[in-house]
NUTISE-570802 format. One record per residue: z, y, x of N, C-alpha, C in turn; residue in three letters. Coordinates in steps of 0.001 Angstrom, whole numbers, padded with zeros to 6 digits, always signed. Layout:
ZYXZYXZYXALA/...
REM end
This chain:
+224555+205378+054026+225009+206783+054076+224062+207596+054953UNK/+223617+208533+054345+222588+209414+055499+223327+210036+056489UNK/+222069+209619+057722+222179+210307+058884+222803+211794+059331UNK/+222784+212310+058256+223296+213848+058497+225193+213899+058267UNK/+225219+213248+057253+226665+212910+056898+227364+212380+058161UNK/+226689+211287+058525+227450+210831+059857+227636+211560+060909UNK/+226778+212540+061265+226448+213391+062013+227531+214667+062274UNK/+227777+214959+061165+229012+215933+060933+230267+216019+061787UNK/+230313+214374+061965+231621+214297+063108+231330+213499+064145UNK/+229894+212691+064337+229776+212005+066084+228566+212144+065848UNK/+227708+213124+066896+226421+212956+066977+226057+212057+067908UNK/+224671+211290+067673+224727+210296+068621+224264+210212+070548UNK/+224732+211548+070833+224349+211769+072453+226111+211146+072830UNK/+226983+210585+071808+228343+210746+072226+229544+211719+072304UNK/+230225+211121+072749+231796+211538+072876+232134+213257+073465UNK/+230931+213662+073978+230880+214849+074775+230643+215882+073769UNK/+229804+215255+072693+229462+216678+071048+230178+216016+070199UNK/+231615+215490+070344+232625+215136+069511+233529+215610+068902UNK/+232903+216478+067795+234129+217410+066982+235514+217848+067737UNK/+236313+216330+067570+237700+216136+068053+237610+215740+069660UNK/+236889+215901+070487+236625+215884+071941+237595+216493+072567UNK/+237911+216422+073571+239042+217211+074409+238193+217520+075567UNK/+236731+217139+075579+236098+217564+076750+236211+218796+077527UNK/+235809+219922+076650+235650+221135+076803+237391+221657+077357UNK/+238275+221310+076624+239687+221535+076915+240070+220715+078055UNK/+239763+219987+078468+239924+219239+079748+239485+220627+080939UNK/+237908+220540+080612+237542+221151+081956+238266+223135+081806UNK/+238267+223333+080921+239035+224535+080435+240902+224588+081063UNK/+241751+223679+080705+242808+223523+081294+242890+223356+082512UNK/+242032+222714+083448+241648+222323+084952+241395+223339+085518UNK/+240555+223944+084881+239705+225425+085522+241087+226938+084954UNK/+242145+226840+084414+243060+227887+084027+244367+227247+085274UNK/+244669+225980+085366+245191+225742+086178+244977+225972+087674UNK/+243927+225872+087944+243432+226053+089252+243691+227946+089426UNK/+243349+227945+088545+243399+230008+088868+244689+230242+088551UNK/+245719+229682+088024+247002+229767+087788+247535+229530+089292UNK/+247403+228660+089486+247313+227774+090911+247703+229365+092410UNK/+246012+229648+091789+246017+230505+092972+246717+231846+093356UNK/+246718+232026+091849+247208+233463+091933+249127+233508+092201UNK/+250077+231994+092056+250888+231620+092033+251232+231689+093688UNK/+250228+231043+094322+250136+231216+096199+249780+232475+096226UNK/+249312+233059+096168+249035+234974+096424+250522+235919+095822UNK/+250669+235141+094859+252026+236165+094765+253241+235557+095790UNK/+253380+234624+095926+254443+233959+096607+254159+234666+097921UNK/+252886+234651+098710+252529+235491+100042+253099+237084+099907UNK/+252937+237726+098142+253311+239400+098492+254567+239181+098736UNK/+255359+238044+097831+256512+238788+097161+257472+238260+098770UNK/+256764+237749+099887+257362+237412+100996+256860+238479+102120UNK/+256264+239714+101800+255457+240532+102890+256874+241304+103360UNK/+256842+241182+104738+257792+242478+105170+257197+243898+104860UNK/+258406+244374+104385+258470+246204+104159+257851+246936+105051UNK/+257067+247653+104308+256087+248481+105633+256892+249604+106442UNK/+257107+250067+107303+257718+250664+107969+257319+252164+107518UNK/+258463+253332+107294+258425+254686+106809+258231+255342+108109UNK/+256915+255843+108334+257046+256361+109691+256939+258185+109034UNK/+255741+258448+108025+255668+259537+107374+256185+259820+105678UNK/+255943+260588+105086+255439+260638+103921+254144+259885+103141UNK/+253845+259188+103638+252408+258529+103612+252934+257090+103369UNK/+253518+256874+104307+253988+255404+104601+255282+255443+103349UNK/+256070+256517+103614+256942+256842+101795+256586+255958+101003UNK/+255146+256904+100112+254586+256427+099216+254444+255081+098921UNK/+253081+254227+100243+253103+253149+100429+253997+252473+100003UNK/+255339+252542+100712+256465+251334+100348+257159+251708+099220UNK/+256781+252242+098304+256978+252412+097082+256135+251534+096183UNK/+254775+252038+096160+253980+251071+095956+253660+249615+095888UNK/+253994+249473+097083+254420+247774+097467+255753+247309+097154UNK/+257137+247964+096618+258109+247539+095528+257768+247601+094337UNK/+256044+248165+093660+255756+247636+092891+254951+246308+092891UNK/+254211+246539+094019+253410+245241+093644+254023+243903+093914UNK/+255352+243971+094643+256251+243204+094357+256560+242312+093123UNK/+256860+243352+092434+257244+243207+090805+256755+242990+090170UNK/+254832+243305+090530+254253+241875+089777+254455+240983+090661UNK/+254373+241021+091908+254517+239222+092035+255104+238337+091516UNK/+256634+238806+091348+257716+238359+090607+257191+238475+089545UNK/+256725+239039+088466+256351+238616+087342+255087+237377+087151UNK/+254514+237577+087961+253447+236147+088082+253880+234499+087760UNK/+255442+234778+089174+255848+233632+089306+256727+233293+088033UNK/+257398+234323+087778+258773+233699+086952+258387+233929+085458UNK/+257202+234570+085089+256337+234853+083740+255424+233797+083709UNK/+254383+233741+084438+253258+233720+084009+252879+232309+084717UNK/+253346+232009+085443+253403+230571+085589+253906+229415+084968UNK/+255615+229843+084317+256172+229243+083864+255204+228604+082304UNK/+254408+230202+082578+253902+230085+081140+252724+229143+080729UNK/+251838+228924+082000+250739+228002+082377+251326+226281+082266UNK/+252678+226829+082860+253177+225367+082955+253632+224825+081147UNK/+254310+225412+080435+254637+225257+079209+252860+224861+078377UNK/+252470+225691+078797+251285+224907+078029+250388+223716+078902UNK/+250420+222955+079902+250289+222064+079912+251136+221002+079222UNK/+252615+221072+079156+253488+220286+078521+253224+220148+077119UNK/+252942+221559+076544+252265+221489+075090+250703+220762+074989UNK/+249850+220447+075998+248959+220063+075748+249609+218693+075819UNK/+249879+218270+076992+251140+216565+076877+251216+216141+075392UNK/+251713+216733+074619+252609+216812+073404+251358+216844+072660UNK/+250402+217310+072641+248512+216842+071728+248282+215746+072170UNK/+248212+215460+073259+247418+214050+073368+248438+212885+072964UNK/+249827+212961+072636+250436+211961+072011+250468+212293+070433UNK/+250556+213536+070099+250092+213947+068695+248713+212817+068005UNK/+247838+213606+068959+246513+212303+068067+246435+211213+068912UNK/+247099+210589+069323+247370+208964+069542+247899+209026+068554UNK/+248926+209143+067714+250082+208595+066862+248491+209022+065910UNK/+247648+210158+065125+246627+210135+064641+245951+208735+064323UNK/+245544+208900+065494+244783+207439+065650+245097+206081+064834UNK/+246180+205790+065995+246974+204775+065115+247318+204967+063572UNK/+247608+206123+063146+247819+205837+061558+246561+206036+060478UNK/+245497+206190+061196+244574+206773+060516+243789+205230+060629UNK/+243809+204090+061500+243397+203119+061630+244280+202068+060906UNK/+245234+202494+060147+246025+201919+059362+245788+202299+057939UNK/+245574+203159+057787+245070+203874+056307+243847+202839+056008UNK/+242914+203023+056839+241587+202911+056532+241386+201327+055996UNK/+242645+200197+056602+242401+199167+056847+242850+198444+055731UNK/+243151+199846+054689+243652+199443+053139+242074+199339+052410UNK/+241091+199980+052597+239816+199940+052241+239045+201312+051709UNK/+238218+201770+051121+237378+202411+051246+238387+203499+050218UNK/+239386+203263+049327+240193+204431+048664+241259+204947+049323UNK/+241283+204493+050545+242092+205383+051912+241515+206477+052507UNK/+240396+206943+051787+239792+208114+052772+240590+209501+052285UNK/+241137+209420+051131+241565+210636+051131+242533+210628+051405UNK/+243840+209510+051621+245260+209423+052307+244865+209768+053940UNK/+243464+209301+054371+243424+209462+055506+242873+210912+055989UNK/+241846+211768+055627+242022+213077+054819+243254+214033+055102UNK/+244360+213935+054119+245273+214353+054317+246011+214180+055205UNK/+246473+212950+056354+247232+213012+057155+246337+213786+058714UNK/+244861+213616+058427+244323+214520+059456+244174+216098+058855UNK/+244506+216135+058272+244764+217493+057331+246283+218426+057839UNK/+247340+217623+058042+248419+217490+058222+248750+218128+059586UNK/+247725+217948+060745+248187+218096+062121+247448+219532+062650UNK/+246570+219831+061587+245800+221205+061728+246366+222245+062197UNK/+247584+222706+061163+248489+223853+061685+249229+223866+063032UNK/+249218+222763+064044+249645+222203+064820+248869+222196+065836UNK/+247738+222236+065920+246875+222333+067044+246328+224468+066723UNK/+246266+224555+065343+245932+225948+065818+247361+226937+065927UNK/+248723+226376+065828+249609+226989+066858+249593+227014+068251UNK/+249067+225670+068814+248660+225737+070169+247440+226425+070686UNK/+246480+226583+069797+245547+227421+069754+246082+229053+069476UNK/+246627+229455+068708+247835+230699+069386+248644+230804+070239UNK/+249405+230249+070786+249787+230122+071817+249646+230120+073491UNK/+247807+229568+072912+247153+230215+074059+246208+231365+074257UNK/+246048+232030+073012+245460+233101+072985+246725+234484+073657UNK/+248183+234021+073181+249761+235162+073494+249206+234785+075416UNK/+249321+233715+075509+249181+233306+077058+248082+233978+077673UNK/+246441+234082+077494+245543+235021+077457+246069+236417+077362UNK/+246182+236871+076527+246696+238446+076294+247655+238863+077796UNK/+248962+237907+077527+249500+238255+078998+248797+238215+080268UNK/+247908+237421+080404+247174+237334+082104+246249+238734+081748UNK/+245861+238630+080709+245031+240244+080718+245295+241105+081061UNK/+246739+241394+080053+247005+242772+080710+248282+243023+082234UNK/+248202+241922+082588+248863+242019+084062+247516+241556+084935UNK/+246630+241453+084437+245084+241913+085613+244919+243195+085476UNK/+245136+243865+084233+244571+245021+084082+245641+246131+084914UNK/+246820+245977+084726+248140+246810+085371+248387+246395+086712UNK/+247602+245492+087697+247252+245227+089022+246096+245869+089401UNK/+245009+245681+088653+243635+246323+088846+243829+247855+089756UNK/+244426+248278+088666+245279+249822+088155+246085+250095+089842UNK/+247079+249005+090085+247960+249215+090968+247018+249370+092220UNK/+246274+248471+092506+245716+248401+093276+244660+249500+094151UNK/+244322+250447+092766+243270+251498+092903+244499+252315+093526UNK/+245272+252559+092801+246347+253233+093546+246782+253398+094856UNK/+247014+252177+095620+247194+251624+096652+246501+251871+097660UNK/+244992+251371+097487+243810+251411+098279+243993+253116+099235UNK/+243841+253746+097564+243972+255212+098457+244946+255755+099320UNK/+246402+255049+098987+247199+255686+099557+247416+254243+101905UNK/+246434+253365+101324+246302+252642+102125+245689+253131+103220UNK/+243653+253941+102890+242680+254648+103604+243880+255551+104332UNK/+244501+256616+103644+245483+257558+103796+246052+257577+105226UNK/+247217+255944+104747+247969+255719+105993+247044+255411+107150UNK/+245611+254516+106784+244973+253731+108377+244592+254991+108805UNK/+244082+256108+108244+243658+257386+108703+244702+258165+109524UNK/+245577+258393+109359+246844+258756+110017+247662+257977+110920UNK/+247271+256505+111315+247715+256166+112177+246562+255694+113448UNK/+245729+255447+112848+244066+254623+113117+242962+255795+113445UNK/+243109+257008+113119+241865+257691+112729+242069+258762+113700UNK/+240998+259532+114115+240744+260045+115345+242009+261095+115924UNK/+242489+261578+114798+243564+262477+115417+245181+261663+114773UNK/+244921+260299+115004+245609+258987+114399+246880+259169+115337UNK/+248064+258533+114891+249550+258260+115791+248867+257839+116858UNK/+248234+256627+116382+247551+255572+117795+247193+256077+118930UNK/+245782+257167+118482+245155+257460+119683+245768+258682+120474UNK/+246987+259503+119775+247625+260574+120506+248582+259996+120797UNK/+249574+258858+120320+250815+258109+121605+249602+257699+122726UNK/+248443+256859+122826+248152+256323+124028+247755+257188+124465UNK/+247311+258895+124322+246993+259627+125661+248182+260273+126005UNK/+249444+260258+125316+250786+260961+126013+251157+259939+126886UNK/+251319+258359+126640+251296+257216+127338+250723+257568+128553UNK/+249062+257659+128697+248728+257862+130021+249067+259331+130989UNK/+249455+260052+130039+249497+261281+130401+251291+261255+131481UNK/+251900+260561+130469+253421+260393+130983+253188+259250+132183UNK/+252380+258204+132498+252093+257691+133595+251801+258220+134616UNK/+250533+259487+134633+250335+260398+135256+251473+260686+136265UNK/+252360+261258+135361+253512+262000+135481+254331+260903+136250UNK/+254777+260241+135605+255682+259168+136814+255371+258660+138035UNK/+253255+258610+138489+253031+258766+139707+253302+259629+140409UNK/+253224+261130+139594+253378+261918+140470+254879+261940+141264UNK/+255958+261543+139990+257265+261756+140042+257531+260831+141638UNK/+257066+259313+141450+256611+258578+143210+256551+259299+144034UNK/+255260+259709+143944+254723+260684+145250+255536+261696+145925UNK/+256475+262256+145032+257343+263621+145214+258240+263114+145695UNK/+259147+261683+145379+259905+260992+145893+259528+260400+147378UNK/+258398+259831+147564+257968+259957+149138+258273+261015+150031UNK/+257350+262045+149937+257567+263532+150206+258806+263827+150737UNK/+260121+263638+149600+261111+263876+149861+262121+263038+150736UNK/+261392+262152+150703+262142+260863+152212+261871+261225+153083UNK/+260490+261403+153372+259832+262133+154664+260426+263549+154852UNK/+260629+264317+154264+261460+265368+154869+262276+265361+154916UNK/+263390+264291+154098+265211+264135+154748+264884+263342+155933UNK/+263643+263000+156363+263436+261817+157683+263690+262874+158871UNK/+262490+263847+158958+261953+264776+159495+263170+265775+159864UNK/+263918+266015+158779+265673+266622+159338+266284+266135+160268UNK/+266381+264866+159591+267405+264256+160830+267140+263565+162056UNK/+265535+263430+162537+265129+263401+163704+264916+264669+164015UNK/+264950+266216+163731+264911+267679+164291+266967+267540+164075UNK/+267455+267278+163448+268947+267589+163983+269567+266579+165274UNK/+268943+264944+165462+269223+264362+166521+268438+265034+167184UNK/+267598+265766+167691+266669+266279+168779+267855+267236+169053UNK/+268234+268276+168157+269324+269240+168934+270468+268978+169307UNK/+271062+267721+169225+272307+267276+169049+271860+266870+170799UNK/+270994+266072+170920+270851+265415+172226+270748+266668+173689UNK/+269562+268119+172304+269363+268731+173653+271096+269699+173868UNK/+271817+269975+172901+272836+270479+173268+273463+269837+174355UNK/+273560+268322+174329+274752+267682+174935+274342+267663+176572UNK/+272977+267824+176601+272070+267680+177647+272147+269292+178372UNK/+272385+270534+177762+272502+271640+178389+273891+272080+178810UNK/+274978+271266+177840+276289+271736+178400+276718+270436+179671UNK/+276159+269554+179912+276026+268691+181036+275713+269482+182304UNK/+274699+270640+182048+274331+271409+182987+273485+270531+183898UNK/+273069+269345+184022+271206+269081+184553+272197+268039+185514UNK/+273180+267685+185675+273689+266211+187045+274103+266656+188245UNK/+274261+266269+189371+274767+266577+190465+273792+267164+191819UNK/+272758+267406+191369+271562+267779+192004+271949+269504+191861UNK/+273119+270246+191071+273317+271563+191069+274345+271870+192111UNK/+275108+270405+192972+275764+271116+194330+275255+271618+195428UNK/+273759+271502+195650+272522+271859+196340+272255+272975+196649UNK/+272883+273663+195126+271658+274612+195008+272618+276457+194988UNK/+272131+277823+195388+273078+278273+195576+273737+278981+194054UNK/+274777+279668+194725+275099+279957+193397+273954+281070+192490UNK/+274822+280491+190969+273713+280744+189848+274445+282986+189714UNK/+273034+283466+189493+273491+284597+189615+273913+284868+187810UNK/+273914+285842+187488+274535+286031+185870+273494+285897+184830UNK/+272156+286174+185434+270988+285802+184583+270755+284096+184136UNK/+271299+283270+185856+270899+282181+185597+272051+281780+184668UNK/+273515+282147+184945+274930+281511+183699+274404+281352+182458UNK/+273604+282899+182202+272833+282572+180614+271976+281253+180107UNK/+271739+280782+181078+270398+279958+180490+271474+278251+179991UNK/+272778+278224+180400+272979+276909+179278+273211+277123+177753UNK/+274186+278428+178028+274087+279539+176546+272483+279413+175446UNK/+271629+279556+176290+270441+279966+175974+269884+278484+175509UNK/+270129+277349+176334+269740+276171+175605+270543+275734+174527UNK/+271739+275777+174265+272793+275673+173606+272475+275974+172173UNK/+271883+277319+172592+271358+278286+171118+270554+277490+170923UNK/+268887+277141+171591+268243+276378+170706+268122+275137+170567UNK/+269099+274669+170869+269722+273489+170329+270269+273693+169282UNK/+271260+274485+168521+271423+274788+167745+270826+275257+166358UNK/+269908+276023+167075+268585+277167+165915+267934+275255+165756UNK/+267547+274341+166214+266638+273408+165751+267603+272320+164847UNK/+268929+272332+165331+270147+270885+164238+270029+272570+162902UNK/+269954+273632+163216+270105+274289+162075+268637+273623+161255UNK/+267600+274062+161523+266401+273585+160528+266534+271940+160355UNK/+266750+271203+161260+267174+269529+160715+268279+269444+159639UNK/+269001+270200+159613+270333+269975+158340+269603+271017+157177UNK/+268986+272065+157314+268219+272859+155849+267058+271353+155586UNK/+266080+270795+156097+265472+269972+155960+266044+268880+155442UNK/+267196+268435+155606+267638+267058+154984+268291+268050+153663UNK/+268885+268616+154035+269303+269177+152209+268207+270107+151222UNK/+266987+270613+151755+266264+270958+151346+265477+268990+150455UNK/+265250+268276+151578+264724+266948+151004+265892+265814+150154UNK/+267172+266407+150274+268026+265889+149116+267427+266214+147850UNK/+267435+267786+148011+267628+268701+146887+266492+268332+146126UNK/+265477+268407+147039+264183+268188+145949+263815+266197+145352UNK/+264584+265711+146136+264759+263898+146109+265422+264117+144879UNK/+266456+264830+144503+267529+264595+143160+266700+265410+141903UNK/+266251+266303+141976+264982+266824+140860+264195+265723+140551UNK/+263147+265462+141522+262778+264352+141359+262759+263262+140461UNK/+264500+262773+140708+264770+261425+140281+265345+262181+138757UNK/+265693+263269+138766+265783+264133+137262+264829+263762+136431UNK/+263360+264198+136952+262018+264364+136216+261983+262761+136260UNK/+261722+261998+137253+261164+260513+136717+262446+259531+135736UNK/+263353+260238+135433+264073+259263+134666+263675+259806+133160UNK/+263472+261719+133029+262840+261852+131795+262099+261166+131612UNK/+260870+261053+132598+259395+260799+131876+259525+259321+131834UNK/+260360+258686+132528+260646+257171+131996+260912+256892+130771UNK/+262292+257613+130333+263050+257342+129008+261461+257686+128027UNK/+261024+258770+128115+260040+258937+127577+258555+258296+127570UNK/+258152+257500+128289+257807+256377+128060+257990+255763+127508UNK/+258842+254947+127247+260171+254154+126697+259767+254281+125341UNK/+260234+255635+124399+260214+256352+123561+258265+255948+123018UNK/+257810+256284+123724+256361+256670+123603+255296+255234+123206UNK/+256303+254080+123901+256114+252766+123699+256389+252177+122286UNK/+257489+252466+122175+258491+252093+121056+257618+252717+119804UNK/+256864+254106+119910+256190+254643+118517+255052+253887+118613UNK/+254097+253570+119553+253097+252722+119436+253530+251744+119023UNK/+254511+250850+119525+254703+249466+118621+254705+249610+117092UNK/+255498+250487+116806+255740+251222+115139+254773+251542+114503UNK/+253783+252170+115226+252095+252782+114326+251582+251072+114392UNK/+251480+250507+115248+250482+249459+115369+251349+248095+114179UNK/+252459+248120+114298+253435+247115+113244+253362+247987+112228UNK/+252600+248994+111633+252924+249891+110311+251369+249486+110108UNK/+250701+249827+110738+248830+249385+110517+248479+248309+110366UNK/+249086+247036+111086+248916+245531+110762+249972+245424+109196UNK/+250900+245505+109042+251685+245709+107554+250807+246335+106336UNK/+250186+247171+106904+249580+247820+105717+248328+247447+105923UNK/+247458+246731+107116+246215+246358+106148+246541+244586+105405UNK/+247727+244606+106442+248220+242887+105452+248193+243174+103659UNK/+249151+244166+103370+249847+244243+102150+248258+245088+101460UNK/+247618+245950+101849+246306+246318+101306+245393+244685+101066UNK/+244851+243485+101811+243879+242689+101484+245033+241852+100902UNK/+246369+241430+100888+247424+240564+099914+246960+240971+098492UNK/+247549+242228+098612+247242+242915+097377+245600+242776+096068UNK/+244572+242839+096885+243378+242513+096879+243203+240979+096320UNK/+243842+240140+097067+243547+239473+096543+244421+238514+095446UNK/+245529+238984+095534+246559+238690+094391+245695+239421+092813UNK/+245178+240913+092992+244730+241166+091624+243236+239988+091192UNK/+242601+239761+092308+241788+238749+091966+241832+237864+091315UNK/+242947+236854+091711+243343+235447+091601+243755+235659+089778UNK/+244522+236837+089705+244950+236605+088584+243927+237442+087425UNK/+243138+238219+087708+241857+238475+087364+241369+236891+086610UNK/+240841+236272+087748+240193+234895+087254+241431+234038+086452UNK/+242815+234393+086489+243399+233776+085686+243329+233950+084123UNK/+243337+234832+083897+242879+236062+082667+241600+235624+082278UNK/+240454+235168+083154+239328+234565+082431+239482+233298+082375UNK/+240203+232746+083223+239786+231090+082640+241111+230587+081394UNK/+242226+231590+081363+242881+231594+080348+242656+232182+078862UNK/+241462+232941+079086+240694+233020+077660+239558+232322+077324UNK/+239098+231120+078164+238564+230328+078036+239376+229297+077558UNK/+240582+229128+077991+241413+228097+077698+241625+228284+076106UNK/+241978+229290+075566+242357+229786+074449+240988+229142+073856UNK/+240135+229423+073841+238617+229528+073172+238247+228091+072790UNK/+239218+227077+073803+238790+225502+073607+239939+225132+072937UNK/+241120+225844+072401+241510+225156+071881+241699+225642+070310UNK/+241282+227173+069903+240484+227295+068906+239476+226133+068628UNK/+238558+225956+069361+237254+225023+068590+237831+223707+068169UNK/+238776+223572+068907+239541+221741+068769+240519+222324+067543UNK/+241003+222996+067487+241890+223394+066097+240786+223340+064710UNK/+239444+224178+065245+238707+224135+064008+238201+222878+063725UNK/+237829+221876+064768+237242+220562+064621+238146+219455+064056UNK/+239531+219496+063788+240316+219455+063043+240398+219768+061454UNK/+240001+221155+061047+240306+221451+060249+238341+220668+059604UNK/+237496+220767+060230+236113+220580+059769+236241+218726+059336UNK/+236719+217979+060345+236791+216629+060305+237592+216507+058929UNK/+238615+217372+058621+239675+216992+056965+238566+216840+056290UNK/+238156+218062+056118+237354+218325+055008+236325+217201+055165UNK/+235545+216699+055821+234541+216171+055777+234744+214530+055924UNK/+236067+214184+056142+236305+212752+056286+236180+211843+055320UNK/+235928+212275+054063+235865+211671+052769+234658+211264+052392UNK/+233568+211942+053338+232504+211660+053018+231646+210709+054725UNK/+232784+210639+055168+231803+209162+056408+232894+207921+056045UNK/+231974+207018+056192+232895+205658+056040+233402+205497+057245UNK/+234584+204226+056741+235995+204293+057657+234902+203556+059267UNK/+234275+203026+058943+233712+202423+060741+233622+203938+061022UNK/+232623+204731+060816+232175+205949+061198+233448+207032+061942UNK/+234292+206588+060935+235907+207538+060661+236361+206869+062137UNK/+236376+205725+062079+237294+205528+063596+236528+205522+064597UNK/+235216+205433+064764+234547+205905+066057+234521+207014+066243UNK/+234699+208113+065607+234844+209348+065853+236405+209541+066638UNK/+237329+209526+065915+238442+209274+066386+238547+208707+067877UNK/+238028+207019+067869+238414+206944+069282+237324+207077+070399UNK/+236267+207470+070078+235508+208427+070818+236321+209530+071649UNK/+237025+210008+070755+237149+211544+070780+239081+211070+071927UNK/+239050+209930+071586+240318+209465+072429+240473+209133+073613UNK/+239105+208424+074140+238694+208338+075705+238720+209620+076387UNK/+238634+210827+075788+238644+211889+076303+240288+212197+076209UNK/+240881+212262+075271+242513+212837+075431+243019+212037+076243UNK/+242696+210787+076274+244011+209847+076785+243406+210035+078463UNK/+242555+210447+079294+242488+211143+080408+243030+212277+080913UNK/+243972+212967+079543+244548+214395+079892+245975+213841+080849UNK/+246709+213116+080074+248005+213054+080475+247535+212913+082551UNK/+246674+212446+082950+246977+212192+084137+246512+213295+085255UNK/+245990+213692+084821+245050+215289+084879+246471+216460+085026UNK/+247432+216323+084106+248480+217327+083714+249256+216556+084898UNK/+249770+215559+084907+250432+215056+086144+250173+215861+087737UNK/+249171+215551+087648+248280+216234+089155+248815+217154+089118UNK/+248262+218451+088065+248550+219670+087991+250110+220337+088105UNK/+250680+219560+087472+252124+220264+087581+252802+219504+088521UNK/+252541+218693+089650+253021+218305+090833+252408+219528+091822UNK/+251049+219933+091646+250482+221049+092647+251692+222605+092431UNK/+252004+222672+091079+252470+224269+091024+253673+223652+091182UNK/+254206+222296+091368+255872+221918+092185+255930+222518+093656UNK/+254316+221826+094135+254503+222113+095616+253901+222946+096046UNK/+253073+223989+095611+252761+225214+096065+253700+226100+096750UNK/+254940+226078+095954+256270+227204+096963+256415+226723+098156UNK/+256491+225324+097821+257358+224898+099971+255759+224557+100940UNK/+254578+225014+100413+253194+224962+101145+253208+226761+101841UNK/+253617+227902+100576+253641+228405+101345+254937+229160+102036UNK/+255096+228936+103573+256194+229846+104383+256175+230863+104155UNK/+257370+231677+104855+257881+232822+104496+256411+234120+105379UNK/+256308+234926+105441+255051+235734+105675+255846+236919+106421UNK/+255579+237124+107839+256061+238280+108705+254815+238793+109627UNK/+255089+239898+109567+253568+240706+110075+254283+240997+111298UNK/+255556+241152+111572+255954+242493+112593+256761+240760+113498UNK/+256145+239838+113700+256684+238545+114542+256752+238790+116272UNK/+256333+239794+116254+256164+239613+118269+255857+241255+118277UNK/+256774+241718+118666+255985+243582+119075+254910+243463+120684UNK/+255213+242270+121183+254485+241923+122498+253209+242028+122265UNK/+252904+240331+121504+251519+240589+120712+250850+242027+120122UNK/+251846+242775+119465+250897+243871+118760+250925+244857+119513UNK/+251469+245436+120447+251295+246183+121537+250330+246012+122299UNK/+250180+244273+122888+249043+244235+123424+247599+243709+122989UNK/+247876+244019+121870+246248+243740+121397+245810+245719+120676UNK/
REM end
């Protein structure tokens, strides 16, 4: 039988330019899984992002946005995975398809050389069957397409309204940089509020050592000076005046010691007025910085999540129309092998075949791997919180 005839269905470099090969669909399913894979961990990370905090109209938008991109996540997982996964199971279901092939086609043949066309027809038989799975993955393609393309989309969206928010919280006339100069500005202020509070000790001090000074010199002028005044002769009417006369300024000085302690109350209780505002307000002033800085870490989280969720499933969309593309050629190499099986003899007929079987019967364990990884991808990844410590983000 000439060389070309044989050729039709095993050229002789091997099993790798084998009509019925699963080569190409091997590394094609591996390489759609893996990007299935990823984009499955990227959505599981959005669809776990805490809600960005509404500080403006800006931030509005934003968390609008991000209850959409939510909704693809959720569509990733509960669509488009499920859907990756169904067609590995359908590929499962080929590689026992042409085993049972195999085997009956090595039974045909073993009737003798007028089995080629019984054998013919039963590989004739499984055609419509591999190019349903070959549709099936083209519907599967179409979907990763156009949920790359309606992320792409989301994403452009996003970005801008992302620049937007870091600009308004981040950017020179940003929340950020006008809470931290009211911050220092209100520090200012609470030293001063100290200082005034000193001040005002020292002059309720300053009272009540000028009101004990008059208290002592009163008690000291109506004493009239000790017994050293039986000596002396009597006091004429000028001198009677002079305990009067100390008396008074003893008096005129407990008068400025008692205005001084209530003058240094008065201004001690203002004081403690103003430093409990500018405290609370602190307080206040703290609390919005934590909020801009937990709204700016949230939103550049959910901006590069985002980023790279449309990626992942980007490359899902290509290696799932690659996937499609290998199992077109294996549908057509099917339909080429019918037609042409009548014309290689049966040795020829079953080396092609189990050529082409060392390659399938490596799938089943390949699909194992794979759908144990998209088992355990959910409990790999934890739940995702940006806003975990206001300590941390305050002080960085």
């Amino acid at each position: 039988m000439p060389d070309s005839v044989i050729n039709i269905a095993r050229i002789a470099d091997g099993p790798a330019t084998n009509t019925l090969s699963s080569g190409t669909l091997r590394t094609s399913i591996e390489r759609f899984a893996y990007a299935a894979l990823g984009a499955q961990a990227h959505a599981l990370v959005v669809s776990r992002q805490p809600p960005i905090p509404e500080l403006d109209n800006t931030t509005r938008d934003l968390s609008a946005l991000q209850a959409k991109l939510r909704e693809h996540a959720a569509y990733v997982t509960q669509t488009l995975i499920p859907g990756a996964l169904t067609g590995l199971t359908d590929t499962d279901a080929a590689v026992n398809l042409f085993t049972a092939v195999l085997t009956q086609v090595q039974s045909i043949l073993a009737k003798g050389e007028g089995a080629r066309s019984q054998a013919a027809t039963l590989v004739g038989s499984v055609i419509d069957d591999y190019k349903t799975r070959a549709a099936n993955a083209g519907e599967t393609a179409d979907m990763w397409k156009r949920e790359a393309e309606a992320l792409a989309a989301l994403v452009g969206t996003l970005e801008a309204d992302v620049n937007k928010t870091i600009q308004g919280l981040d950017g020179p006339d940003g929340v950020l940089k006008t809470t931290k100069a009211d911050i220092e500005r209100t520090i200012e202020q609470l030293a001063a509020d100290i200082d005034a509070t000193v001040k005002s000790g020292q002059q309720i001090g300053e009272g009540i050592k000028s009101l004990i000074t008059g208290i002592v010199t009163s008690i000291s002028g109506l004493l009239g000076g000790g017994n050293d005044d039986k000596n002396k002769p009597d006091p004429s009417d000028e001198k009677k005046d002079k305990p009067d006369a100390q008396a008074a300024g003893a008096d005129s000085v407990s008068v400025v010691g008692i205005a001084a302690i209530e003058q240094g109350a008065e201004g001690a209780g203002r004081v403690r007025a103003n430093f409990l505002a500018h405290y609370r307000n602190l307080a206040a002033l703290y609390q919005t910085l934590a909020e801009a800085k937990a709204t700016l870490a949230a939103t550049r989280a959910v901006q590069s999540q985002a980023a790279l969720l449309a990626r992942a499933v980007k490359d899902g969309a290509d290696a799932a129309a690659s996937n499609h593309n290998s199992w077109t050629t294996i549908a057509a190499g099917f339909a080429d092998y019918a037609r042409k099986i009548a014309e290689i003899s049966p040795p020829n007929t079953l080396a092609t075949l189990k050529d082409a079987n060392q390659d399938w019967s490596r799938l089943p364990k390949l699909i194992r791997e794979l759908k144990d990884a998209f088992a355990g991808i959910g409990n790999a990844i934890p739940p995702v919180g940006v806003l975990t410590d206001l300590k941390t983000i305050i002080s960085h």
